[in-house]
C-alpha positions in Angstrom: 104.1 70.7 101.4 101.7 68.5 103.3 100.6 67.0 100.0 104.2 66.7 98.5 105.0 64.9 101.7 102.2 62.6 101.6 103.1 61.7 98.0 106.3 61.5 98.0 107.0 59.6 101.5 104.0 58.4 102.7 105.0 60.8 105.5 101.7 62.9 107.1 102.6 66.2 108.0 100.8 69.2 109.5 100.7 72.9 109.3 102.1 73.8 112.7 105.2 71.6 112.2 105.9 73.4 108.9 105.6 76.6 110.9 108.1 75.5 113.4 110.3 74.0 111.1 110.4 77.5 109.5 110.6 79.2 112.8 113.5 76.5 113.8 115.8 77.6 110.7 115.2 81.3 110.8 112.8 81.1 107.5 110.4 84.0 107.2 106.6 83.4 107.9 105.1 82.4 105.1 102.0 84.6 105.8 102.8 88.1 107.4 101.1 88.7 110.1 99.8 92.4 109.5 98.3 92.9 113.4 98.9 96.8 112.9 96.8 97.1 109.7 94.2 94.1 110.7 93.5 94.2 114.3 90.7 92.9 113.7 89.5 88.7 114.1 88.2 88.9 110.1 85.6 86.0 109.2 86.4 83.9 106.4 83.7 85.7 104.2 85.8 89.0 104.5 89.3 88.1 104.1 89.3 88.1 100.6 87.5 91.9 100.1 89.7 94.3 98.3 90.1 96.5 101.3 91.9 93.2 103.4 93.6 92.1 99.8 95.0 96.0 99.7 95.9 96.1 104.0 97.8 92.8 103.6 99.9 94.3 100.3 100.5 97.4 102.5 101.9 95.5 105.2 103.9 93.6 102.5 105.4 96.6 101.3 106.3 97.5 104.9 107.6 94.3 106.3 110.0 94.9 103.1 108.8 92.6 100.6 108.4 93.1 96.8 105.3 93.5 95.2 104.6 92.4 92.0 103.9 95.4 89.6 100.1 95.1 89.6 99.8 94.8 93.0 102.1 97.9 93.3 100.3 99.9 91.0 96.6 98.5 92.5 98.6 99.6 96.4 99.1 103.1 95.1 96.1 104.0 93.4 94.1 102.6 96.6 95.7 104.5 99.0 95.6 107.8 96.9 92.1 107.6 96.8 92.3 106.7 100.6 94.3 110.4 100.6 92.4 112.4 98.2 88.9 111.7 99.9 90.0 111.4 103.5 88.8 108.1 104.2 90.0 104.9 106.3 89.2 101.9 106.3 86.6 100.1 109.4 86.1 96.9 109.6 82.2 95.5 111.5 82.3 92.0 111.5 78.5 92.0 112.3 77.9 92.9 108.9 77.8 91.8 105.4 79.9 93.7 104.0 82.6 93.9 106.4 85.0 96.8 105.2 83.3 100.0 105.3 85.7 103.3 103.8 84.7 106.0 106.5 85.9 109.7 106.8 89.0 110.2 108.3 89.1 111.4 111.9 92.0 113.4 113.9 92.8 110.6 116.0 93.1 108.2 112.9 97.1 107.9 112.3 97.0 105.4 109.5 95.3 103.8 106.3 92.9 101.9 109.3 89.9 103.2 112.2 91.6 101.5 115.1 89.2 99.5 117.0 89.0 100.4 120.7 89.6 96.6 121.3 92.0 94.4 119.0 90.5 91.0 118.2 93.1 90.4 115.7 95.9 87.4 116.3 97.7 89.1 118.6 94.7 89.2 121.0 95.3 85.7 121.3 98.9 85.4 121.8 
């Protein structure tokens, strides 16, 4: 939209004044915010790891919004395998990898290892 704008009107925009003007006419985010299933602050060189890609479709699916058919398929599959071998997800910024599939613990209630502290975006809010 920035871009568009720029073109178009000669007008510079910003991304914050998009946001509001989406917040301001009762427009859905454009990005979900998925704090529940990515408590964590993720650096840039992790957001785009399958397990994030698959977390963010999850909380897709449960914000109510359609997935395409891969993405459902990919969604299903992942957190089968999540089931069948009793593993969550961790996430360890201080690492290169990032997303680590651990075994599943009794006090682990969802597809994640809650962290003890959340870094995530809501941290900040």
């Amino acid at each position: 939209m920035q871009q568009t704008y720029r073109e178009k009107y000669g007008i510079e925009t910003t991304i914050p004044m998009w946001a509001a003007f989406r917040r301001r006419k009762g427009l859905d985010r454009r990005n979900l915010r998925a704090d529940d299933l990515i408590p964590w602050k993720v650096k840039a060189e992790h957001r785009h790891l399958y397990p994030a890609i698959m977390l963010r479709a999850e909380a897709r699916l449960r914000a109510g919004r359609e997935l395409n058919e891969r993405d459902t398929k990919r969604l299903a599959n992942w957190k089968q395998t999540l089931e069948e071998d009793k593993l969550v997800v961790h996430y360890d910024e201080d690492t290169t990898e990032g997303f680590f599939y651990v075994p599943r613990e009794p006090g682990d209630a969802d597809l994640i290892r809650a962290p003890k502290l959340k870094t995530g975006n809501q941290a900040r809010d």
